[in-house]
C-alpha positions as CSV (number, residue, x, y, z in Angstrom):
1,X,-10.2,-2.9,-33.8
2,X,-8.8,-4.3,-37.0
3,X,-10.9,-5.1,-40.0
4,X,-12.0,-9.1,-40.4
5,X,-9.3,-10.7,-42.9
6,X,-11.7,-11.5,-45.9
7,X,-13.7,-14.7,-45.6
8,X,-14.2,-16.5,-49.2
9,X,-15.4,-19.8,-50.5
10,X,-13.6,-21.4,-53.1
11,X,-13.8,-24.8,-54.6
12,X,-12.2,-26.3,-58.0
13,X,-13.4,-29.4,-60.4
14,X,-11.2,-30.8,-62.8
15,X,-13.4,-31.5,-66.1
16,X,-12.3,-33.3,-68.9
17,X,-13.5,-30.7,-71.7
18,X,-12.0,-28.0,-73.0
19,X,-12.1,-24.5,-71.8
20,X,-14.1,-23.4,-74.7
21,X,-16.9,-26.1,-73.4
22,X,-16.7,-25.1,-70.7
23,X,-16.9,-21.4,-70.8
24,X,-20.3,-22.6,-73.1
25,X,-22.2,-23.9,-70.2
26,X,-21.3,-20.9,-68.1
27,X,-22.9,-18.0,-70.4
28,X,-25.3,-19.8,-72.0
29,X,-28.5,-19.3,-71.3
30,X,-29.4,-22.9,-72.7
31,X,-27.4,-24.4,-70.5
32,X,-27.5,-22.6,-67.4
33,X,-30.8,-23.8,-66.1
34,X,-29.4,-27.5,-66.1
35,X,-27.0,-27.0,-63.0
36,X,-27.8,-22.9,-61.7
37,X,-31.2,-24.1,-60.0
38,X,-33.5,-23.7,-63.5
39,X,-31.8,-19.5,-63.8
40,X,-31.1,-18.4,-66.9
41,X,-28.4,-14.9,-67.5
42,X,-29.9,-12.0,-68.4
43,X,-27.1,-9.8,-69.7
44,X,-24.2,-9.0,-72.6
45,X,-21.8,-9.9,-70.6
46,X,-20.3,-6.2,-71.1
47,X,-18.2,-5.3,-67.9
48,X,-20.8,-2.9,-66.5
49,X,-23.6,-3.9,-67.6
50,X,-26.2,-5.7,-65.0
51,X,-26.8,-9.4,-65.0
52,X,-30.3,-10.6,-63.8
53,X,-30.7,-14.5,-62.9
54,X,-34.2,-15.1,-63.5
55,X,-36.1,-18.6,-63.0
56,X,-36.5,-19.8,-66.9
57,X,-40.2,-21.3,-66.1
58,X,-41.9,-18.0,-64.1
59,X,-39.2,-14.9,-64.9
60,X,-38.5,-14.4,-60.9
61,X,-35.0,-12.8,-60.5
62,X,-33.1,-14.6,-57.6
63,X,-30.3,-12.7,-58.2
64,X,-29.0,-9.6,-59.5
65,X,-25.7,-8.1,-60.1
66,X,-23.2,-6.8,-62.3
67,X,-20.3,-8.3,-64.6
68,X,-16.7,-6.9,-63.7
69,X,-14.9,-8.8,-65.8
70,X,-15.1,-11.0,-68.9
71,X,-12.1,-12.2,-70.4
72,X,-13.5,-15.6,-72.8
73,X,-12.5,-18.3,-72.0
74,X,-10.5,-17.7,-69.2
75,X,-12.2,-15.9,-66.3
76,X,-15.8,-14.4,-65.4
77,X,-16.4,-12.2,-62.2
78,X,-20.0,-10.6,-61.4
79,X,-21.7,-9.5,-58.2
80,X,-24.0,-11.4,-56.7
81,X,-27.1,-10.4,-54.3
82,X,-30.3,-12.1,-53.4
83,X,-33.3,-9.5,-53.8
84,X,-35.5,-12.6,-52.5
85,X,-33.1,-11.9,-49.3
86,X,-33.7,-10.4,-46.1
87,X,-30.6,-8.2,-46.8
88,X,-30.9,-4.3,-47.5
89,X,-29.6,-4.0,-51.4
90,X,-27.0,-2.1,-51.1
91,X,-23.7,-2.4,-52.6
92,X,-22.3,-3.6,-49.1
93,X,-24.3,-6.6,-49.3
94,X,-23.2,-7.8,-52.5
95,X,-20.8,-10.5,-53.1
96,X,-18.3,-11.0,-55.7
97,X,-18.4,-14.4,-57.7
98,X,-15.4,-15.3,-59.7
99,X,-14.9,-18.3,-62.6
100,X,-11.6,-19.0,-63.5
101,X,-10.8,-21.8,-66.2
102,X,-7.0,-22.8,-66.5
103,X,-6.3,-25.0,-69.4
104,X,-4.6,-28.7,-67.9
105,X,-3.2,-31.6,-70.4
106,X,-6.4,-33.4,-70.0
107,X,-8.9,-30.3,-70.2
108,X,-10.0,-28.2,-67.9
109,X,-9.8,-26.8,-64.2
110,X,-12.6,-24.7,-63.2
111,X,-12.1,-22.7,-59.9
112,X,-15.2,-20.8,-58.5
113,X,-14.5,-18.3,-55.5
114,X,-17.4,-15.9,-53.7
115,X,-17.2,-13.8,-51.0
116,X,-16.2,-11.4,-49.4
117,X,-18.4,-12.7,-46.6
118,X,-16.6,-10.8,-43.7
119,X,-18.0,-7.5,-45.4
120,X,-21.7,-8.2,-46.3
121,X,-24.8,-8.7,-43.9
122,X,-25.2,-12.1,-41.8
123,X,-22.1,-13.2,-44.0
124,X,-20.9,-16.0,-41.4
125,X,-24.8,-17.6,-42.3
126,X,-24.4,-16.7,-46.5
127,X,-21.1,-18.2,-46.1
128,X,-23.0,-21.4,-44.8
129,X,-24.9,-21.9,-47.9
130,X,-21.8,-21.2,-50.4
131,X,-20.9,-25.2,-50.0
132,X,-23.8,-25.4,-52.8
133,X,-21.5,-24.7,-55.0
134,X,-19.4,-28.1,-55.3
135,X,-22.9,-29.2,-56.8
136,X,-23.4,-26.3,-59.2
137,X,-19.3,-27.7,-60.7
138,X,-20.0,-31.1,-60.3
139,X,-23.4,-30.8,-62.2
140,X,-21.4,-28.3,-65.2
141,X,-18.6,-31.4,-65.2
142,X,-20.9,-33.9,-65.9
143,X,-22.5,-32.0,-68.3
144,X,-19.4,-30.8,-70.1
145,X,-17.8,-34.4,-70.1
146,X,-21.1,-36.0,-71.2
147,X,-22.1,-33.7,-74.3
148,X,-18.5,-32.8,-74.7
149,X,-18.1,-31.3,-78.4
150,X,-21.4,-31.3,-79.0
151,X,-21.9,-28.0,-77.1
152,X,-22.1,-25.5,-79.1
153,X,-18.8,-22.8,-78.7
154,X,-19.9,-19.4,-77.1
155,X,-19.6,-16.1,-78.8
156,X,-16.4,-14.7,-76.9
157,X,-16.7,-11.4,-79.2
158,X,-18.0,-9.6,-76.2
């Protein structure tokens, strides 16, 4: 029997702001809790070092991980797992969540891809539930075109 071909979910918002904005509202824990469901990043952003997303009002971690890769302002990759979940935590179970920004004439394209669902526990139902992610870049667009400059630069001296 062959292994599944790996099953991820991608989508990509054009927003006009430039990567530097937008790579802001991605590692910034004053801005995450405006469009990651009220989670703020627990981390340094060090490839290796764990990443906790806790609720900002009661400290709950909703999910865990680590970062793989952090390359300012141009891509951000972590693992992802639920420890709210019915899933065993075990590496197996994570999933791999990916930012790429890409610098266009009139801003920025922001890609997010997760996955890979073929591998992890019940991944045809966690695959389901990845379409929340249009919202999550719709919600940083809006933001991003609607403060614009006014968003502080992140640190990218990780």
């Amino acid at each position: 029997m062959r292994p599944a071909k790996p099953l991820f979910y991608a989508c990509s918002v054009e927003i006009q702001a430039q990567p530097d904005t937008v790579w802001s509202l991605l590692t910034d824990p004053a801005f995450t809790p405006l469009y990651m469901f009220h989670c703020v990043p627990e981390t340094d952003w060090q490839p290796g070092s764990t990443l906790l997303w806790k609720g900002k009002l009661d400290g709950t971690v909703h999910v865990q991980g680590q970062v793989l890769r952090f390359e300012p302002p141009v891509l951000l990759s972590f693992t992802a797992f639920d420890p709210q979940g019915p899933y065993e935590d075990i590496p197996a179970n994570y999933l791999t969540t990916t930012y790429t920004l890409k610098k266009t004439r009139t801003g920025t394209l922001l890609t997010v891809a997760q996955g890979d669902f073929n591998r992890v526990e019940n991944g045809m139902h966690r695959f389901a539930s990845a379409e929340g992610w249009q919202e999550v870049l719709a919600a940083i667009r809006d933001l991003a075109e609607e403060a614009g400059d006014t968003i502080p630069k992140a640190n990218t001296d990780h």
